[in-house]
C-alpha positions in Angstrom: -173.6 -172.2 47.3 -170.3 -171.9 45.2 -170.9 -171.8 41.4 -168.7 -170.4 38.5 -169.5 -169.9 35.1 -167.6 -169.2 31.6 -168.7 -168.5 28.1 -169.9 -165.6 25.5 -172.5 -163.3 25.4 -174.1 -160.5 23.0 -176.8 -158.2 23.6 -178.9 -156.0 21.4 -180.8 -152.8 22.8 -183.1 -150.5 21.4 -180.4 -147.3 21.4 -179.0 -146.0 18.7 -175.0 -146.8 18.1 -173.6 -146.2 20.6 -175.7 -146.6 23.2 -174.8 -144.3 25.8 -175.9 -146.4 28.9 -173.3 -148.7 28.1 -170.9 -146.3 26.9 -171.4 -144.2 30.2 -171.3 -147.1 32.3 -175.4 -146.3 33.2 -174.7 -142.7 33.8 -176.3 -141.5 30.8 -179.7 -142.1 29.6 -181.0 -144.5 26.7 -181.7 -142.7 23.3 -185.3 -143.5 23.8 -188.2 -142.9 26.2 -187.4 -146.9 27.2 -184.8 -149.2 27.2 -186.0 -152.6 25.4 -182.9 -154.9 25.6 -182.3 -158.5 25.2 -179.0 -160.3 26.4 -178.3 -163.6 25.4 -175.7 -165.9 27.9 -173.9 -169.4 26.3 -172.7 -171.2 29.2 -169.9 -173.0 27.8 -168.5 -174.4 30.4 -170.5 -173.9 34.3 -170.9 -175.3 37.7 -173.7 -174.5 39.9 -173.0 -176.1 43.9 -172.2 -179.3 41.7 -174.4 -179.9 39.1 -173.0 -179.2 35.6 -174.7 -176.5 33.6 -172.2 -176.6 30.2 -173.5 -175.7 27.1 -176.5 -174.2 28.8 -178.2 -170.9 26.9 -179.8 -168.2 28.9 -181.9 -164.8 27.2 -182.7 -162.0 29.6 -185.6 -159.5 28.1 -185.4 -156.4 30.0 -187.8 -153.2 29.7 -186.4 -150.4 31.6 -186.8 -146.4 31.8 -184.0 -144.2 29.9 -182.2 -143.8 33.1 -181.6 -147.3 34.1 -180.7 -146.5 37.4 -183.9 -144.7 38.2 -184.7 -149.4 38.8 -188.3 -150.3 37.9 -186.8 -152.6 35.3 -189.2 -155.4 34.0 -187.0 -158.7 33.0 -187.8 -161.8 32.2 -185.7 -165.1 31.8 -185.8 -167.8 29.2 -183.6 -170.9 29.3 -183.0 -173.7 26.8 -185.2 -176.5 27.0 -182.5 -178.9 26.6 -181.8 -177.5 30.6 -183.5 -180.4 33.0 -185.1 -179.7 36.0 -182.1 -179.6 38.2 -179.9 -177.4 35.6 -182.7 -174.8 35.1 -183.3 -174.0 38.9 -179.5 -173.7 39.5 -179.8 -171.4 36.1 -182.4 -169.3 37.3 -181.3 -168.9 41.1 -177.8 -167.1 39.6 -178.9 -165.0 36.2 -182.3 -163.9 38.9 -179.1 -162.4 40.7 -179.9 -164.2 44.2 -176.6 -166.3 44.2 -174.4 -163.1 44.3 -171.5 -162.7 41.6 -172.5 -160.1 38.8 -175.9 -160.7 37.7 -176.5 -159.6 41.7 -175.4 -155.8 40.4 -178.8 -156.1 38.6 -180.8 -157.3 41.6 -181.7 -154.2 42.8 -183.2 -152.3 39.6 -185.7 -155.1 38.9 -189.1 -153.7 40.2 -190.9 -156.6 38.2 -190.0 -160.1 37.2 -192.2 -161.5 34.4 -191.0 -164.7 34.4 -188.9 -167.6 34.0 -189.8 -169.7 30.4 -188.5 -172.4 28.5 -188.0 -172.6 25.1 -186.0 -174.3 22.0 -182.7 -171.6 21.5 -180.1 -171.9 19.2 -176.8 -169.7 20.2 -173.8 -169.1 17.6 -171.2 -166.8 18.5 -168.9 -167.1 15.2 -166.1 -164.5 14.8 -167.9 -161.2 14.6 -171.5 -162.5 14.1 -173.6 -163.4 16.7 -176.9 -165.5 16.3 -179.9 -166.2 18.7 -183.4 -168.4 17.6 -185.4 -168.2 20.3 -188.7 -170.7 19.0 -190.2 -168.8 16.7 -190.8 -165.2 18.6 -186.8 -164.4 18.5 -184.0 -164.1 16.3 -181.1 -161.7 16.6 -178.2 -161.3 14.2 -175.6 -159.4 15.9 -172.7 -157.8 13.7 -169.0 -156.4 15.7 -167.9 -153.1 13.6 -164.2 -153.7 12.4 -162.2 -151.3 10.9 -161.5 -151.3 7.5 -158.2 -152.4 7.5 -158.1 -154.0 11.3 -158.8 -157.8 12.1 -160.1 -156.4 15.8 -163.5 -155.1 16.2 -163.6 -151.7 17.9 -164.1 -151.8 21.3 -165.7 -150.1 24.5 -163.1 -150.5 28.0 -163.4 -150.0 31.3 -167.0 -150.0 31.7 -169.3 -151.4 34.2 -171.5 -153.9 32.6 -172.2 -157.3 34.4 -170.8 -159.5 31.7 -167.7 -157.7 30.8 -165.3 -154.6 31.5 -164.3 -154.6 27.9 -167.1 -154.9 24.9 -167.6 -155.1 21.5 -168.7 -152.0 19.4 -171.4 -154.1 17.4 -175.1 -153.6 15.7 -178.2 -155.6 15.1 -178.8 -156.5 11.4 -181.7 -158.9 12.6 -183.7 -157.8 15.2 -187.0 -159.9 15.7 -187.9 -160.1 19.5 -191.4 -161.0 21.3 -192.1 -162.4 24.7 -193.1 -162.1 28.2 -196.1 -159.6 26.4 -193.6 -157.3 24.7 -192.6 -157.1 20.8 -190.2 -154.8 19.6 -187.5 -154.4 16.6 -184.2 -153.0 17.2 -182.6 -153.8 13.8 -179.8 -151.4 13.0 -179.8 -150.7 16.4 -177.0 -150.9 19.2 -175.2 -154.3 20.3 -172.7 -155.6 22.4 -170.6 -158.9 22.9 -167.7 -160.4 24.9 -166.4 -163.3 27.0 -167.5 -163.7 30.1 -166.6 -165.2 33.6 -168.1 -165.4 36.3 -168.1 -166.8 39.8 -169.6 -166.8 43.7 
């Protein structure tokens, strides 16, 4: 199977800024006792072994301990429910990390899936704000810091993260997140975004 895949991406976690597993690239441990993160994937433009998966929108939930790579991570996957049948199993199979590419570096810390759900999302990635509506159990405002004075946000590089080398200093200033059993609220707290590209 042969897919690539190309859009943006923001995340929101429940460390404080900065969040020194991202900063560390997973060496250090989370601010807190657990990790309670959300990322959220626009597919902008996407091929999965030939069926078209463009402006497709995928959320990863992930509960994990402090030290991330201590693995025993509990994630769970929700996908647009504008994604038909054929788009949502091609979705799955690479964000689940079983089609190799990046979301594979993730493969082996997951000691639990909790599932795979569908749901109405609404994705805006607009300058420095990021948005995310997940139904009515999500929504994430994500805010990029810039400088006073600078039209760049500041930024992490060099660090390994699966959807980018380079990311975005950023923080939540809407933080509203429950699924999969979990509900948590990491407003004010730590955020990423970037570009991404991927392929396999």
């Amino acid at each position: 199977m042969a897919w690539k895949l190309e859009g943006t991406y923001f995340e929101n976690c429940s460390c404080d800024v900065l969040c020194p597993c991202g900063a560390s690239s997973l060496v250090l441990p989370a601010d807190k006792e657990r990790c309670q993160v959300l990322l959220a994937f626009h597919v902008e433009q996407g091929n999965v072994d030939g069926v078209d998966v463009s402006d497709r929108t995928v959320v990863l939930i992930a509960d994990t301990p402090a030290q991330m790579t201590d693995g025993n991570w509990r994630l769970g996957v929700i996908l647009d429910d504008g994604a038909s049948d054929e788009q949502a199993q091609a979705l799955g199979g690479v964000f689940g990390g079983g089609q190799g590419g990046p979301p594979a570096m993730l493969l082996p810390l997951i000691g639990e899936m909790l599932g795979l759900e569908s749901a109405p999302i609404t994705y805006a990635d607009d300058a420095f704000t990021h948005r995310l509506k997940v139904g009515d159990d999500i929504e994430l405002v994500v805010e990029d810091f810039v400088p006073e004075g600078q039209s760049e946000p500041s930024r992490l590089v060099g660090v390994f993260h699966p959807a980018n080398s380079t990311l975005t200093v950023a923080r939540a200033t809407k933080s509203k997140i429950k699924a999969f059993g979990m509900t948590f609220d990491n407003e004010g707290k730590n955020g990423h975004s970037a570009p991404f590209s991927w392929a396999a």
